[in-house]
N, C-alpha and C positions, 0 to 999 in steps of 0.2 A: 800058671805060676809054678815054679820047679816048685819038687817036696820039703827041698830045706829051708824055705823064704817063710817067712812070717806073715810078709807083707809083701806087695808088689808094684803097687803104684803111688808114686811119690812125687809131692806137689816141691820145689825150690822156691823159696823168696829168694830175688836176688839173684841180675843175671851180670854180675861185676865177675872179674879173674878166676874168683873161686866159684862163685856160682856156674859160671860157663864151663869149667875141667869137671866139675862135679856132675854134672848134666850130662857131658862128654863120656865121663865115666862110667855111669849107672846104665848111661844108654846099651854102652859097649856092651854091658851084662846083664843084658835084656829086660831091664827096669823102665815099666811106664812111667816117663818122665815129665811133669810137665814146667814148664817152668813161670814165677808171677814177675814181673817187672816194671816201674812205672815209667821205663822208655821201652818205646816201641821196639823190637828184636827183629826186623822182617828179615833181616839177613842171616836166619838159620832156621837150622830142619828142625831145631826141637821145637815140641808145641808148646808154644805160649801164648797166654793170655798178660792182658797189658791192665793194670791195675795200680794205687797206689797200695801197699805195703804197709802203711799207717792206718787205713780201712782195713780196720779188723772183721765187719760186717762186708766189706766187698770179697774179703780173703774168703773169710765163714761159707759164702753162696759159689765162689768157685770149687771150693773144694768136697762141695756138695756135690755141685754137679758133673763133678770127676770123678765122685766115688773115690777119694782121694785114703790111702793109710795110711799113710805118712809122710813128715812136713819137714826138711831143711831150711835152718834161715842162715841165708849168708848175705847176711843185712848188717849191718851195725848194732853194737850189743843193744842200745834204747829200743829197736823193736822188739827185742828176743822177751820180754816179759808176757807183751801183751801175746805176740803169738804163740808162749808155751802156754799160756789161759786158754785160748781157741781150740788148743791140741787138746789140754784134759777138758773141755765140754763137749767136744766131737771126737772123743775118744782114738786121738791122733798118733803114732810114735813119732815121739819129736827129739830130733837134732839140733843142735848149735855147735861149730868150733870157735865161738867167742871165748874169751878166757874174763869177763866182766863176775866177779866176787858176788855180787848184789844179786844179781842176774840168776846165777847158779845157785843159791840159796833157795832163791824162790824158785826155779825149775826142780830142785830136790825136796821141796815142803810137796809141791805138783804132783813129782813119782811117788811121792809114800804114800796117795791116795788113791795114782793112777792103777787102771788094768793095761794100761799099753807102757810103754819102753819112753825112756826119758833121761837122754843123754845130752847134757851137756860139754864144753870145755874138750869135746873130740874133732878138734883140730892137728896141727903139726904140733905146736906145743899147747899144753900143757901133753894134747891127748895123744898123741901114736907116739911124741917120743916118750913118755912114759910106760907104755907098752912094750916099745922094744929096748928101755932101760933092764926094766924088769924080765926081759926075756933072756938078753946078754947075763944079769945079775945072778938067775937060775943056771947059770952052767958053772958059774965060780962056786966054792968051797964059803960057805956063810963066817967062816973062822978068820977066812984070808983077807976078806971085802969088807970092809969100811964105808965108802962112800962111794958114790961116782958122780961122773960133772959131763953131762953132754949140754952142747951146746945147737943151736940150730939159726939159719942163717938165712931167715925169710926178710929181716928188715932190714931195708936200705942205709948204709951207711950213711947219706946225706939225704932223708925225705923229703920232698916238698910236695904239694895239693893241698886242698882243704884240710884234710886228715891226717896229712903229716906222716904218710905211713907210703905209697909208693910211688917212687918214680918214673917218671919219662923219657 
């Protein structure tokens, strides 16, 4: 594990668009990746086991036996509760880029108790472009700057699937 990681081996719920770039990602940057999914993935390199994602007790025993340190869920925010619970009892650092209110509440009551990292809402929005709001923000005069308005352009102008979020 390089000197600057905290952690090194990281379990994905969830091998949809973002699941799959994020997996793609970590790889890239020498992160043990594995990824859970409850369809089968045979057609890639990343290692994955096949699981449902709603067995919180199936999640518990994989990530056991990966020695796993930490968990992204690129699930649908109704998982993201139960799996930020599993993180703080196996003492997990947990991710979501869900942006679910309810959700991040209770992943924040989670952190104020955890020893491990627990980030929610670090997606495209609300989380990196607030990051790079705030980065841009810092270079202006606090005298001159008022507001600002980015915008970002992940949803489909006309959705349609079940979820209503991307197209085909």
């Amino acid at each position: 594990m390089p000197k600057n990681r905290i952690f090194n081996k990281i379990v994905i719920c969830g091998y949809g668009v973002i699941g799959k770039l994020l997996s793609e990602l970590l790889i890239d940057l020498d992160f043990e990746v594995l990824v859970i999914d409850a369809i089968d993935h045979k057609d890639t390199d990343v290692k994955f086991e096949k699981a449902n994602c709603a067995d919180i007790e199936a999640i518990r025993k994989i990530v056991k036996k990966y020695k796993s340190e930490a968990l992204i869920s690129c699930l649908p925010y109704n998982f993201n509760k139960h799996l930020a619970s599993l993180c703080f009892e196996e003492k997990l650092h947990y991710f979501d880029p869900t942006e679910d209110v309810v959700t991040t509440n209770h992943v924040r009551e989670l952190a104020h108790k955890a020893d491990t990292l627990f980030i929610p809402q670090n997606g495209l929005a609300p989380g990196i472009i607030n990051i790079i709001a705030n980065g841009l923000i810092k270079k202006f005069d606090r005298k001159t700057i008022r507001s600002s308005r980015l915008r970002v352009g992940a949803l489909p102008q006309n959705p349609v699937g079940e979820f209503g979020y991307a197209g085909k």
